[in-house]
Backbone as XML, in Angstrom:
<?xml version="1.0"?>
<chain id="A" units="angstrom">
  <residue number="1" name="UNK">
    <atom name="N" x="-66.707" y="-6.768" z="-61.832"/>
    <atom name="CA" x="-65.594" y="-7.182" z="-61.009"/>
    <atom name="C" x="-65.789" y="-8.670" z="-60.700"/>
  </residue>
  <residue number="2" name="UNK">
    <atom name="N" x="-64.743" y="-9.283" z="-60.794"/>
    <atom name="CA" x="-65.064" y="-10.805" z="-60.878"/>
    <atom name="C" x="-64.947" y="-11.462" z="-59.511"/>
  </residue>
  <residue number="3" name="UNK">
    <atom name="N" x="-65.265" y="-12.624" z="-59.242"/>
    <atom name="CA" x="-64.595" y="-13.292" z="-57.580"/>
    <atom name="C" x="-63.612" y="-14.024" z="-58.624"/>
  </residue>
  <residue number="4" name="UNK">
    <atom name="N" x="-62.125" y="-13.779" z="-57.487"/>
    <atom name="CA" x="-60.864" y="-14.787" z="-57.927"/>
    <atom name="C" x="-60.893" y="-15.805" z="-56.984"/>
  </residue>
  <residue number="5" name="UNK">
    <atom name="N" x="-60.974" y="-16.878" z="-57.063"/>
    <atom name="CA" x="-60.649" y="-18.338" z="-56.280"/>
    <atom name="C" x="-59.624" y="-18.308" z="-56.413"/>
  </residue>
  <residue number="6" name="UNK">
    <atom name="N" x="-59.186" y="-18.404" z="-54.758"/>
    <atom name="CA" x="-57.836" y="-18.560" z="-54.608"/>
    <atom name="C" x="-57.588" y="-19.992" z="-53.613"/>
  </residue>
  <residue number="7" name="UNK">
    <atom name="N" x="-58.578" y="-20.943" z="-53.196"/>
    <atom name="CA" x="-57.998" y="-21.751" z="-53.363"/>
    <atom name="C" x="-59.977" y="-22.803" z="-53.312"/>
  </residue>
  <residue number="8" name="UNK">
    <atom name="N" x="-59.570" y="-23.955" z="-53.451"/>
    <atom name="CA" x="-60.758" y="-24.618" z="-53.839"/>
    <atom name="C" x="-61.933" y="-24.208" z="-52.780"/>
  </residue>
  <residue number="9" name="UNK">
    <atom name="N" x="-63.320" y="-23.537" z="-53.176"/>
    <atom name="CA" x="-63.995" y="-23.063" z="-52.842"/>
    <atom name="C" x="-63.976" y="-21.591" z="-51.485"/>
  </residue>
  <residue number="10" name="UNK">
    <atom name="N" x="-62.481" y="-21.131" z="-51.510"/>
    <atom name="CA" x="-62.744" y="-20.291" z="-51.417"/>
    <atom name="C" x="-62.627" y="-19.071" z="-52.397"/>
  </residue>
  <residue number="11" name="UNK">
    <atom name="N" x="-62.926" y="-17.404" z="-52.585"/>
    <atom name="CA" x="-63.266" y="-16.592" z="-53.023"/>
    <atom name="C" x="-62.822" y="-15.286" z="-52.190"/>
  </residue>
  <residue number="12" name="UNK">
    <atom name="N" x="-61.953" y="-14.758" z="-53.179"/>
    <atom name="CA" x="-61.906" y="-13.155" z="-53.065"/>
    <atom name="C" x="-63.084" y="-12.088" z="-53.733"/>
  </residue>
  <residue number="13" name="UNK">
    <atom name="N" x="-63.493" y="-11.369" z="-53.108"/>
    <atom name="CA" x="-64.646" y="-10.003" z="-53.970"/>
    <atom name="C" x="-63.155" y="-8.962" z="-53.364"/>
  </residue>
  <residue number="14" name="UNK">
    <atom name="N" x="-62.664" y="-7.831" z="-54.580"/>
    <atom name="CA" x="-62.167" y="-7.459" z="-53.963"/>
    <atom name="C" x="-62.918" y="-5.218" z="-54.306"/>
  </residue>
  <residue number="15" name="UNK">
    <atom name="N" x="-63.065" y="-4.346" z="-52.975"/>
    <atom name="CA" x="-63.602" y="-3.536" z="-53.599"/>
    <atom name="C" x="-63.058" y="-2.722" z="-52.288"/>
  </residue>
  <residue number="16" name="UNK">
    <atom name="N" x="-63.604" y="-2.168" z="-51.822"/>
    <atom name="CA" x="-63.416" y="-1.063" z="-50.835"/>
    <atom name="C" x="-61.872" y="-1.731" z="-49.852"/>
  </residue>
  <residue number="17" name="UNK">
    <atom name="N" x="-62.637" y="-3.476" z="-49.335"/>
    <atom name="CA" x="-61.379" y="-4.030" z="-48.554"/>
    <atom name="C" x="-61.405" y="-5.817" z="-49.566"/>
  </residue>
  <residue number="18" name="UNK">
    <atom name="N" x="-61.050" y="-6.381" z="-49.301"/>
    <atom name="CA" x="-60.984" y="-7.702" z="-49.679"/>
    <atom name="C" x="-61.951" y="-8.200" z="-49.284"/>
  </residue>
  <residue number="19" name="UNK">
    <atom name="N" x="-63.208" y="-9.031" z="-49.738"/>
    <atom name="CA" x="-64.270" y="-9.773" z="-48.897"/>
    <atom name="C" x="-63.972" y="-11.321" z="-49.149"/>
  </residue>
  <residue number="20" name="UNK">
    <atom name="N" x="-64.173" y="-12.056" z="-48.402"/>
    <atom name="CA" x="-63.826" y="-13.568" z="-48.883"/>
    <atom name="C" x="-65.560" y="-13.859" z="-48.638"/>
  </residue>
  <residue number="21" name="UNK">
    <atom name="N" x="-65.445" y="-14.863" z="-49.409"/>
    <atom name="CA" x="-66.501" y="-16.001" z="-49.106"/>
    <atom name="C" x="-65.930" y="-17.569" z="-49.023"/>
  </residue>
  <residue number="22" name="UNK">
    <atom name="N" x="-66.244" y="-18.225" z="-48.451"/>
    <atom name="CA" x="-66.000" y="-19.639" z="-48.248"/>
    <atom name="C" x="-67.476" y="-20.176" z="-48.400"/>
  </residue>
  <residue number="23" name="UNK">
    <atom name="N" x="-67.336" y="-20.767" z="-49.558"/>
    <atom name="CA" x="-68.348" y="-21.928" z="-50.170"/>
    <atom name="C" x="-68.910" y="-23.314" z="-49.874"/>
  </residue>
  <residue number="24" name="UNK">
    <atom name="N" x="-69.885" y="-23.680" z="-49.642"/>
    <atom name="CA" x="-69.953" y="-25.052" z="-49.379"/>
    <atom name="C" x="-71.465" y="-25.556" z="-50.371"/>
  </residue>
  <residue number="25" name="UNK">
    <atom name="N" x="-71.144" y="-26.198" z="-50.961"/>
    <atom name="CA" x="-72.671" y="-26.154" z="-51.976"/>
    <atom name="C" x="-73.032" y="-24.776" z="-52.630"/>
  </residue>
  <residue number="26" name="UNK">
    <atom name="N" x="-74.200" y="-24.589" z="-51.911"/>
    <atom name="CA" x="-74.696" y="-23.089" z="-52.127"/>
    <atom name="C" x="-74.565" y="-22.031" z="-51.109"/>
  </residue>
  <residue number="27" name="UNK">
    <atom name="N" x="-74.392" y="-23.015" z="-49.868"/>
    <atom name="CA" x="-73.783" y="-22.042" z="-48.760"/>
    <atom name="C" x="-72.723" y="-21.049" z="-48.499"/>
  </residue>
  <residue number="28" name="UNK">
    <atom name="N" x="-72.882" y="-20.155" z="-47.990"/>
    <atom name="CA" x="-71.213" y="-19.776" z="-47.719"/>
    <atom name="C" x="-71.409" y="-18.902" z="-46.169"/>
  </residue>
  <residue number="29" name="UNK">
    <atom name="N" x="-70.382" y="-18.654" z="-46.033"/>
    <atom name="CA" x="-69.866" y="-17.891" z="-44.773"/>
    <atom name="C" x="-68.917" y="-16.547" z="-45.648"/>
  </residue>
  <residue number="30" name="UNK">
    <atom name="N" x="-69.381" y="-15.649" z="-45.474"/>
    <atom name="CA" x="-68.741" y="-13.900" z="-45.798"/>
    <atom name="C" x="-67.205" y="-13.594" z="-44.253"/>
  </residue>
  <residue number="31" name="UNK">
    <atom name="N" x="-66.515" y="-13.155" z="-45.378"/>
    <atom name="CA" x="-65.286" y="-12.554" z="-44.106"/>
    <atom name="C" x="-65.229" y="-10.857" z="-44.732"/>
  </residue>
  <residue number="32" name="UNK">
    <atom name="N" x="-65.833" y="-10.575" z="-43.942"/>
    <atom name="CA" x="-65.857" y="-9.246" z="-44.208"/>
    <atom name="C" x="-66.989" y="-8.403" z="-45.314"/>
  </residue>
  <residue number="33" name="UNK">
    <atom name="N" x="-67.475" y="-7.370" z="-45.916"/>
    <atom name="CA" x="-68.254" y="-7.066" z="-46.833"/>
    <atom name="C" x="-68.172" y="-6.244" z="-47.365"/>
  </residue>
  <residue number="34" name="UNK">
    <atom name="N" x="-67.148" y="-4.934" z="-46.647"/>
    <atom name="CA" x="-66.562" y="-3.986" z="-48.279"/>
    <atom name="C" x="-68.186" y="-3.566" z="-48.261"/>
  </residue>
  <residue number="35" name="UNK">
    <atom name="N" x="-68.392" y="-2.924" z="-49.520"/>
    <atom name="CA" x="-69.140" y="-1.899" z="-49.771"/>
    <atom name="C" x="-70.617" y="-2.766" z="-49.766"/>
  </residue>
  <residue number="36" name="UNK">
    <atom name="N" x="-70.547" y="-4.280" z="-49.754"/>
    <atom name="CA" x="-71.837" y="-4.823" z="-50.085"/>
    <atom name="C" x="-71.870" y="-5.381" z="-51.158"/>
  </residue>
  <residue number="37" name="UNK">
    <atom name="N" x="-70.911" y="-5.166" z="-52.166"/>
    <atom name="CA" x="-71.605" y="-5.457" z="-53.874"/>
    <atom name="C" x="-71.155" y="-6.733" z="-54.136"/>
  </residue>
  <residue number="38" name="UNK">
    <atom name="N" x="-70.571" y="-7.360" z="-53.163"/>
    <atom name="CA" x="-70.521" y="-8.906" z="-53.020"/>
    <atom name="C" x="-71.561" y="-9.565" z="-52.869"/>
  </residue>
  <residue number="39" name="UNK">
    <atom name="N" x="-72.495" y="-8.941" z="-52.667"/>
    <atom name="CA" x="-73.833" y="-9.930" z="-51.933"/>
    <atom name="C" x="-74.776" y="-10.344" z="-53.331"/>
  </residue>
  <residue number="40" name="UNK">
    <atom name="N" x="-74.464" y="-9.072" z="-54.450"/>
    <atom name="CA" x="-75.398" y="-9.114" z="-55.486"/>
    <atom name="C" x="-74.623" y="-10.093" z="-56.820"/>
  </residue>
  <residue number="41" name="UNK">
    <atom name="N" x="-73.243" y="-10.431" z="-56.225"/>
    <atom name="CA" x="-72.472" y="-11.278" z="-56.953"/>
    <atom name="C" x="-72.330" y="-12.574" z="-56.644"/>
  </residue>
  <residue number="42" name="UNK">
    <atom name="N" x="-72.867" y="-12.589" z="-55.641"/>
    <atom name="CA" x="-72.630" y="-14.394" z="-54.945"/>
    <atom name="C" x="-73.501" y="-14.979" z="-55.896"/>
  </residue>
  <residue number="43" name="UNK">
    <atom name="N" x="-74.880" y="-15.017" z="-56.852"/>
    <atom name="CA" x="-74.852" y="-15.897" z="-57.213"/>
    <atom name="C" x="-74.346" y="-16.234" z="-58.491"/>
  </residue>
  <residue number="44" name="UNK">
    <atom name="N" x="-73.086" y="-15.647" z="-58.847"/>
    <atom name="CA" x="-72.112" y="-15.890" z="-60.269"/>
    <atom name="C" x="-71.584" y="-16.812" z="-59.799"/>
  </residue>
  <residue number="45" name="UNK">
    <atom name="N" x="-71.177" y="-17.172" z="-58.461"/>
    <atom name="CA" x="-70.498" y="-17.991" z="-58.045"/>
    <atom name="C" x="-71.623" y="-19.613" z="-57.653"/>
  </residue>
  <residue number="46" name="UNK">
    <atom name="N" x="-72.838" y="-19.539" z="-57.247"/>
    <atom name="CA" x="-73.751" y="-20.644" z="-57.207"/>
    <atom name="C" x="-73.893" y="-20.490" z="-55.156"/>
  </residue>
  <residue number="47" name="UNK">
    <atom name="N" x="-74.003" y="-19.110" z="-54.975"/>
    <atom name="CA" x="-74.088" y="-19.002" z="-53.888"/>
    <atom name="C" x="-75.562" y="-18.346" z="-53.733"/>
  </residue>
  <residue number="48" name="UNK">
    <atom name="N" x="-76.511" y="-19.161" z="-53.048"/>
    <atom name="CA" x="-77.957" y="-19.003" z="-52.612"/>
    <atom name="C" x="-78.200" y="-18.980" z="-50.945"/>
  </residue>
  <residue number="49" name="UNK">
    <atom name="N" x="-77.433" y="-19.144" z="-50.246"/>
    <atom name="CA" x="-78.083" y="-18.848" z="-48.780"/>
    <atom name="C" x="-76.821" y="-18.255" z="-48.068"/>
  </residue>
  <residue number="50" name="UNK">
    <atom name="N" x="-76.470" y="-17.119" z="-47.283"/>
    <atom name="CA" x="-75.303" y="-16.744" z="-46.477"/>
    <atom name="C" x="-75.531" y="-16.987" z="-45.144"/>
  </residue>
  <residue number="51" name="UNK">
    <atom name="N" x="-74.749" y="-18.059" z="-44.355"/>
    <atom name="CA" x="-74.922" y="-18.474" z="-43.004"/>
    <atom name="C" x="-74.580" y="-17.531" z="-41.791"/>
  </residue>
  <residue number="52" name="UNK">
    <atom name="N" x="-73.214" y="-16.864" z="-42.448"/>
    <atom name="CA" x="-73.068" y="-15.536" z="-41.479"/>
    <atom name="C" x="-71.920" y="-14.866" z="-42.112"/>
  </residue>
  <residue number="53" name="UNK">
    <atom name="N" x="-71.824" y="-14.039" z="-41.443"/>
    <atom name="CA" x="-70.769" y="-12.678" z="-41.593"/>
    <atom name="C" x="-69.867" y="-12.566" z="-41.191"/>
  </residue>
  <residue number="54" name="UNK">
    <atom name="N" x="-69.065" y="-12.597" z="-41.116"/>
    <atom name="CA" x="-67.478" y="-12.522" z="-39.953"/>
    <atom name="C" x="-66.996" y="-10.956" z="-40.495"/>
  </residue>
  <residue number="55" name="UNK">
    <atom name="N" x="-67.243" y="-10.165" z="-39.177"/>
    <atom name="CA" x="-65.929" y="-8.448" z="-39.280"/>
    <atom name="C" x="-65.034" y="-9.012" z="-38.936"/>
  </residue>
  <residue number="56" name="UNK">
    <atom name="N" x="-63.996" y="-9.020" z="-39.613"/>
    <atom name="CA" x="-62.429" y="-8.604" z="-38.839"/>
    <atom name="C" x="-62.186" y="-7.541" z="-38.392"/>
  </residue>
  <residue number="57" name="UNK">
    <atom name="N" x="-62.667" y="-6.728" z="-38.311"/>
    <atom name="CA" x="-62.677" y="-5.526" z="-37.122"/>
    <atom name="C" x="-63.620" y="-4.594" z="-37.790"/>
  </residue>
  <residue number="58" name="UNK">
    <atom name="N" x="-63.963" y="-3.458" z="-36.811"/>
    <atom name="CA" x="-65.175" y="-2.515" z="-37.472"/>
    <atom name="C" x="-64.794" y="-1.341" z="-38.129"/>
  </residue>
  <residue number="59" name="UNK">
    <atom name="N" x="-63.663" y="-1.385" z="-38.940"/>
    <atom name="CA" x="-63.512" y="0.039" z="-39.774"/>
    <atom name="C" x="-64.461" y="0.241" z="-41.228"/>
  </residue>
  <residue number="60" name="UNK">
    <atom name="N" x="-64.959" y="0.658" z="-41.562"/>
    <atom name="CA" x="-65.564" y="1.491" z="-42.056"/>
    <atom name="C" x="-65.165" y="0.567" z="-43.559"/>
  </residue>
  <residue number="61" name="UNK">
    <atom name="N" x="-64.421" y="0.370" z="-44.083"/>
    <atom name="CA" x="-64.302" y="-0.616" z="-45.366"/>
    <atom name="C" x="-64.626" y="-1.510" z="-45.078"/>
  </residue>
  <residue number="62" name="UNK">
    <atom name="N" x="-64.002" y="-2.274" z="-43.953"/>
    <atom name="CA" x="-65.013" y="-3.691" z="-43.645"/>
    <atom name="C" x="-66.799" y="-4.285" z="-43.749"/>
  </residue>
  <residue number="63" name="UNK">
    <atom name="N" x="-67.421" y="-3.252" z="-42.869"/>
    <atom name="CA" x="-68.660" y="-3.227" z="-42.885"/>
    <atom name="C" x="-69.536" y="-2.430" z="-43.360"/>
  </residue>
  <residue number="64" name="UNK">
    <atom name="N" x="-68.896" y="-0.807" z="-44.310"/>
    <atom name="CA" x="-70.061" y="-0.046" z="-44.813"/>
    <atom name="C" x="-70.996" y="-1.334" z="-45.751"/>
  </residue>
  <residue number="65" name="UNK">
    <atom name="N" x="-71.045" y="-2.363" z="-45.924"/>
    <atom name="CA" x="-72.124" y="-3.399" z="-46.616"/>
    <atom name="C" x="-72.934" y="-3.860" z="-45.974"/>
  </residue>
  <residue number="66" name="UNK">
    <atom name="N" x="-72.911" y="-3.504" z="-44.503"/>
    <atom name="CA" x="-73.835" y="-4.428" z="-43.880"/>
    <atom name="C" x="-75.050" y="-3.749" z="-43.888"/>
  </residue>
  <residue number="67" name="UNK">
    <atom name="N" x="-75.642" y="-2.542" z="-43.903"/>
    <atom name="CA" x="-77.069" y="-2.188" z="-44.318"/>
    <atom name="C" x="-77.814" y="-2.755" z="-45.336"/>
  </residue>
  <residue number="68" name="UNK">
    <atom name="N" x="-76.699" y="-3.342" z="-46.004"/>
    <atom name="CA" x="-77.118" y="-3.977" z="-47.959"/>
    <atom name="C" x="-77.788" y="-5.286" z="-46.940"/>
  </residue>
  <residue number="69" name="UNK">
    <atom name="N" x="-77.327" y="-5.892" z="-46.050"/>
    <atom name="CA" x="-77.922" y="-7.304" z="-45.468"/>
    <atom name="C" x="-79.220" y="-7.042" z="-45.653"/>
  </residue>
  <residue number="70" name="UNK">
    <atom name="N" x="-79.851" y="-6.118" z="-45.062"/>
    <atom name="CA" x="-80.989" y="-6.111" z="-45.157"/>
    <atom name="C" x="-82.020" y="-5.997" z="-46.125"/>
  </residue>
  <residue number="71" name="UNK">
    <atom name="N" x="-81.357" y="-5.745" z="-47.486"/>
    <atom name="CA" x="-82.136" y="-5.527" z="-48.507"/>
    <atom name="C" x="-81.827" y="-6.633" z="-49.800"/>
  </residue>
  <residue number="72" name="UNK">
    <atom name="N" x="-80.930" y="-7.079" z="-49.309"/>
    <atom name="CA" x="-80.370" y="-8.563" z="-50.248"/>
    <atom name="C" x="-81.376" y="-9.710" z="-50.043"/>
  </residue>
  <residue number="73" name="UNK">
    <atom name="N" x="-81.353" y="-9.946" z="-51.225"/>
    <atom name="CA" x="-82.085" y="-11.467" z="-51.550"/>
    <atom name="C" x="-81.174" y="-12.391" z="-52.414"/>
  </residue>
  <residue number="74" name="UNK">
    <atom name="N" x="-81.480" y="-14.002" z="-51.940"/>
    <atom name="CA" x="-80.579" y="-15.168" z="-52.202"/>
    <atom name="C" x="-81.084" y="-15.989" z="-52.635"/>
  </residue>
  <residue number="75" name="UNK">
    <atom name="N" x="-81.673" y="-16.196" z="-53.826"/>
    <atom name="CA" x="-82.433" y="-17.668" z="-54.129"/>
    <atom name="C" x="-83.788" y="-16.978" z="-53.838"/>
  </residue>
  <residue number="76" name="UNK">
    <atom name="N" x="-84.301" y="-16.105" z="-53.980"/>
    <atom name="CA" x="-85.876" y="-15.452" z="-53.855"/>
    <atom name="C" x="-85.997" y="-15.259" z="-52.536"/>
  </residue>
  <residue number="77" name="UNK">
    <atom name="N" x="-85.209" y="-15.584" z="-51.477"/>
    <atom name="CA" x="-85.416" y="-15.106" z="-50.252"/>
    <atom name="C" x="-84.417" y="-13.889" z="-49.382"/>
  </residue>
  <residue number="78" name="UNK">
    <atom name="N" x="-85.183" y="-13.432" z="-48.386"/>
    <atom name="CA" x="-84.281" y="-12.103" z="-48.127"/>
    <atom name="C" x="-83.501" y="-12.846" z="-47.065"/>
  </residue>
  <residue number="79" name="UNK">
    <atom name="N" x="-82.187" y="-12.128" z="-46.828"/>
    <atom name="CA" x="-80.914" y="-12.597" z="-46.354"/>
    <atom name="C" x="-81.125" y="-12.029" z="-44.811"/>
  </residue>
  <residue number="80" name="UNK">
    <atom name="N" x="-81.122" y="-12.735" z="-43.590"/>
    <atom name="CA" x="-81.264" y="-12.494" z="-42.552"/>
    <atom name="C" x="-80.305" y="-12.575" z="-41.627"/>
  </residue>
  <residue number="81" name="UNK">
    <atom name="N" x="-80.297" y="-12.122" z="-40.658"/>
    <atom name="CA" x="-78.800" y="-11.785" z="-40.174"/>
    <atom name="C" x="-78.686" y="-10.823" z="-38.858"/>
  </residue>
  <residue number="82" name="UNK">
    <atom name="N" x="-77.869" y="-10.922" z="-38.556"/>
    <atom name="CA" x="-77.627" y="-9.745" z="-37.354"/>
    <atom name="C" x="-76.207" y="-9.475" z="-36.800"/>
  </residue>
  <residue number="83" name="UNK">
    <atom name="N" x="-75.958" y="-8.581" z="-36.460"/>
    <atom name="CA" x="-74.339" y="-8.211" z="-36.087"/>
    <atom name="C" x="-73.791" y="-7.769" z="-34.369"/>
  </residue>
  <residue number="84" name="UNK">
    <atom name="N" x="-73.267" y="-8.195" z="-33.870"/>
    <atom name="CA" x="-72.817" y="-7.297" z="-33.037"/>
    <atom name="C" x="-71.290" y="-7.134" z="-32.882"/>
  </residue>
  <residue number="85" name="UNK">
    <atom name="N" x="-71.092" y="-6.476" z="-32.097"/>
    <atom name="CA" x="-69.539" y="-5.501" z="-31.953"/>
    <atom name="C" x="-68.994" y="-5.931" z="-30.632"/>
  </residue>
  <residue number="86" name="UNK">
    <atom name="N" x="-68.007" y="-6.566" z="-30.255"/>
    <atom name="CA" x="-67.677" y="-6.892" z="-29.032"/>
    <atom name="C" x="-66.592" y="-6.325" z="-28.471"/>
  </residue>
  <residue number="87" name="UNK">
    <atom name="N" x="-66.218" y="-5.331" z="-27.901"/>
    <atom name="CA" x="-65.003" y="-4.090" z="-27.249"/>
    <atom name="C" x="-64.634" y="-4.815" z="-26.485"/>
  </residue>
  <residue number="88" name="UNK">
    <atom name="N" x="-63.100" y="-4.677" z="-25.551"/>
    <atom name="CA" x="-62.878" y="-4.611" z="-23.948"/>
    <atom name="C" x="-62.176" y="-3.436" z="-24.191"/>
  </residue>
  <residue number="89" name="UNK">
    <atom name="N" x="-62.318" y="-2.990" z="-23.401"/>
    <atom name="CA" x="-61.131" y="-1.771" z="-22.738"/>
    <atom name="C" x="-60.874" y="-2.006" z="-21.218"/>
  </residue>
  <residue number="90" name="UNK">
    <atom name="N" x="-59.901" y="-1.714" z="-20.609"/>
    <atom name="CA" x="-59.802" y="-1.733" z="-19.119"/>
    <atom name="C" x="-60.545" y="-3.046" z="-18.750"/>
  </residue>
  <residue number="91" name="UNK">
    <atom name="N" x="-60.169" y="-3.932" z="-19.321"/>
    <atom name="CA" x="-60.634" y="-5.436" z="-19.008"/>
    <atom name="C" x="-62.277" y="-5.273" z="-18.973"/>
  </residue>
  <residue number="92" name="UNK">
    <atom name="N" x="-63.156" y="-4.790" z="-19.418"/>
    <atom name="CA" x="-64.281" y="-4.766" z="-19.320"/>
    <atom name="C" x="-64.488" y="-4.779" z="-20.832"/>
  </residue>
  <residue number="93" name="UNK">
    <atom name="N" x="-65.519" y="-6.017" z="-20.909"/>
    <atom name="CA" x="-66.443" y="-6.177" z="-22.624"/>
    <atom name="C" x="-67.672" y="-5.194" z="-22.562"/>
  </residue>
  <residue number="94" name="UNK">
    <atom name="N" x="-67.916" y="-5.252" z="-23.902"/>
    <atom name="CA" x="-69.434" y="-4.259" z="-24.187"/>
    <atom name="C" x="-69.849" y="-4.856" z="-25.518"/>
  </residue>
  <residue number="95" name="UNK">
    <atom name="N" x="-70.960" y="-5.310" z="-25.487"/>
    <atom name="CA" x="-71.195" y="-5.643" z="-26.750"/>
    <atom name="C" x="-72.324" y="-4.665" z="-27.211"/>
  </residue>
  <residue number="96" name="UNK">
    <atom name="N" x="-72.265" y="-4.522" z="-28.270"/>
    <atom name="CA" x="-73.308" y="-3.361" z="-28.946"/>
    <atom name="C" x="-73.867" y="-4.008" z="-30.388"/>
  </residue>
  <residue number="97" name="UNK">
    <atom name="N" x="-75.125" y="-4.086" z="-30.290"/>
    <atom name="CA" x="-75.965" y="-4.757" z="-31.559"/>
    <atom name="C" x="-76.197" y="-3.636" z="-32.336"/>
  </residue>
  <residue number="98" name="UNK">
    <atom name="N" x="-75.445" y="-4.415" z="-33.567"/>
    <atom name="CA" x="-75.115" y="-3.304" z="-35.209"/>
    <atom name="C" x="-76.149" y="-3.336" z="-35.961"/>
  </residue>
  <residue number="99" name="UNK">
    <atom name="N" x="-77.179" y="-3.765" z="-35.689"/>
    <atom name="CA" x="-78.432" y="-4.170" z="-35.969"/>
    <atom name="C" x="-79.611" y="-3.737" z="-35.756"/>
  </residue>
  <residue number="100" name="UNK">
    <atom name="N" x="-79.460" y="-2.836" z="-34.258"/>
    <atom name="CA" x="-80.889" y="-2.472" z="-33.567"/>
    <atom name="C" x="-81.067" y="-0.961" z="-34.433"/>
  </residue>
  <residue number="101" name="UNK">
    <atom name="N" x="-82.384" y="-1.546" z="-34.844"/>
    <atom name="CA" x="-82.960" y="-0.260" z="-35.713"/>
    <atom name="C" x="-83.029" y="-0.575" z="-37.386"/>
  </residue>
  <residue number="102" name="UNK">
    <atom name="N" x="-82.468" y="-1.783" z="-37.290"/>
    <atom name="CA" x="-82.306" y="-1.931" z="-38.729"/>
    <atom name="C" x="-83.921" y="-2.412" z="-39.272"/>
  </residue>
</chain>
């Protein structure tokens, strides 16, 4: 499955949901991650370090990839990272780390 550039350095992965990457050198920033199998494709594109992750919200196509964070490597190094989830309901926030235990 290929990344389509859709406009100069950015990138569609498209699989479970749409994942973008936005490029800068070797850098990029992830919008979203779909099943993960973007992470093992970034470097077709000349992508070696991921700065962070952006959910657009937490359904289940968006982020079933984020366990892959932890087992991905970028340029010989493992990809580090962390997530959390930020709610309000009834005017009250909760944040919950998507991370603890990982």
């Amino acid at each position: 499955m290929p990344f389509t550039e859709i406009a100069p350095g950015i990138f569609r992965w498209a699989d479970t949901c749409n994942a973008y990457v936005i490029k800068d050198g070797s850098a990029a920033i992830l919008i979203d991650l779909g099943d993960g199998s973007v992470l093992d494709a970034l470097p077709q594109i000349g992508v070696t370090t991921v700065e962070w992750v952006l959910f657009t919200h937490h359904h289940r196509e968006q982020c079933q990839g984020f366990p892959k964070l932890a087992e991905a490597e970028l340029g010989g190094q493992k990809v580090k990272g962390t997530a959390v989830l930020v709610t309000e309901q009834a005017g009250k926030k909760t944040v919950t780390d998507l991370a603890a235990g990982q």
